[in-house]
C-alpha positions as CSV (number, residue, x, y, z in Angstrom):
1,X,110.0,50.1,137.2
2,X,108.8,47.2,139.0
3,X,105.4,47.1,138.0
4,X,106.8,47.2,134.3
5,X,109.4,44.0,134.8
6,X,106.4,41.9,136.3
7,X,104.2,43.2,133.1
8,X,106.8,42.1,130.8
9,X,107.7,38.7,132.3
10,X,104.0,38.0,132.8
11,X,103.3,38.2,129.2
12,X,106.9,36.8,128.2
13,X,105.2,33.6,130.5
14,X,101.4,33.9,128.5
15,X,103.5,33.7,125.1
16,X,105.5,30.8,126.3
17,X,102.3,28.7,127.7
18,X,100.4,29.4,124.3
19,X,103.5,28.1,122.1
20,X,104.4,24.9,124.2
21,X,100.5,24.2,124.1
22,X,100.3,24.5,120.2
23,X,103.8,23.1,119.5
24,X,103.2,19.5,121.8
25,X,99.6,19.1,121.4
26,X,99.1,16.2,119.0
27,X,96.9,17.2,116.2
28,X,96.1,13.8,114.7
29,X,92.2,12.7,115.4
30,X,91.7,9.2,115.9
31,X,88.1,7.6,116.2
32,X,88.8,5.9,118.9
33,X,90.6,8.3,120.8
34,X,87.6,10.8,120.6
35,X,85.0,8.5,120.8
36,X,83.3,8.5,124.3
37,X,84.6,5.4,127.0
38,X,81.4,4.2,129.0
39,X,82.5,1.5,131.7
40,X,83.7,-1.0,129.8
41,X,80.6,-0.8,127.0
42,X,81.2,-0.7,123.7
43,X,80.0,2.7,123.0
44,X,79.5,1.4,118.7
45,X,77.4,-1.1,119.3
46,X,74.0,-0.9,120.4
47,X,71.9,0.6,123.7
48,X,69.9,-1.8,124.3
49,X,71.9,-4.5,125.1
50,X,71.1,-6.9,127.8
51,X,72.8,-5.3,131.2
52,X,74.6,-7.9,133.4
53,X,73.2,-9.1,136.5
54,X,76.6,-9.8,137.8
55,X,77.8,-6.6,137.5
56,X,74.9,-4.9,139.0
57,X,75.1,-7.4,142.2
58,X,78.8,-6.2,142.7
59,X,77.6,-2.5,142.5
60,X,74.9,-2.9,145.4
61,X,77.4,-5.3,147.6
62,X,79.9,-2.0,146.9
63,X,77.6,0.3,147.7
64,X,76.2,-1.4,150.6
65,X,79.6,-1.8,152.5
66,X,80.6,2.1,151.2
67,X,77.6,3.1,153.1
68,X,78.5,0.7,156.5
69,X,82.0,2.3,156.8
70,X,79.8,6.0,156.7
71,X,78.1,4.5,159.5
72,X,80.8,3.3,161.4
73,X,83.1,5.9,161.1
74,X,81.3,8.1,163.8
75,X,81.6,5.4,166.3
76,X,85.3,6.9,167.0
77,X,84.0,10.2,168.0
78,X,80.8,8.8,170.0
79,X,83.8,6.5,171.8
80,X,85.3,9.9,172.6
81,X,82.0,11.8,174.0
82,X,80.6,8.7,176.0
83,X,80.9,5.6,177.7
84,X,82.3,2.7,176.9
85,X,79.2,0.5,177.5
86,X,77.1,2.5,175.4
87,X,79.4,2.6,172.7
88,X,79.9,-1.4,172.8
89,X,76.3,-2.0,172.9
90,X,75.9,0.7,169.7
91,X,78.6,-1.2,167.7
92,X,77.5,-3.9,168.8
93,X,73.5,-3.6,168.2
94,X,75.2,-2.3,164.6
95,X,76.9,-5.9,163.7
96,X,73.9,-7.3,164.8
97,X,71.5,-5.6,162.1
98,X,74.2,-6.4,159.4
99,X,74.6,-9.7,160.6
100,X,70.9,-10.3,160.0
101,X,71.1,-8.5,156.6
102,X,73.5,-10.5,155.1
103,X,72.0,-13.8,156.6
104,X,68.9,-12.5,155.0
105,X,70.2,-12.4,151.8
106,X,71.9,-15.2,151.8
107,X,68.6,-17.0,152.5
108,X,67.2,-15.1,149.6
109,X,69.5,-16.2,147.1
110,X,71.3,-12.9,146.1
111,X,74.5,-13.6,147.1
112,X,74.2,-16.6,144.8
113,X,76.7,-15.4,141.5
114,X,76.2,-18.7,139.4
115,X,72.7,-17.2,138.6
């Protein structure tokens, strides 16, 4: 008797879904609703447009501080397992190399956005 109740309200429930999803979906297709959106390109226009430099700095700059947190984030647990003189001079031998990085780059010129 059980068994039948949960058979019936199971499919009751199936019925239901496959109504409410054919009754509320919109069918109206509009081209730019199903065209495809690409990062803020225009996906009409061209593929060979020229690609800005500007954005693709801000990517790398993203990507290189996404990475730095990766890196620093096991400095809690190596805080935990050892001294705190060895994890100073890690974190701190750390800053150092991105200290230089970003000096580096600055000398290069590719922090410079008015390019």
């Amino acid at each position: 008797m059980n068994l039948i109740m949960t058979m019936m309200i199971m499919i009751i429930m199936i019925i239901l879904t496959i109504i409410l999803n054919m009754t509320t979906k919109k069918l109206i297709m509009d081209r730019e609703k199903s065209s495809p959106f690409e990062c803020g390109f225009d996906p009409k226009n061209l593929a060979r447009l020229p690609f800005s430099l500007h954005f693709f700095l801000i990517a790398i700059v993203f990507i290189i501080f996404d990475v730095e947190l990766t890196l620093l984030l096991p400095f809690i647990i190596i805080m935990k397992k050892t001294s705190m003189m060895y994890s100073s001079l890690c974190l701190s031998i750390f800053t150092i190399i991105l200290i230089i990085g970003l000096f580096h780059e600055l000398n290069q010129g590719a922090l410079n956005w008015t390019k």
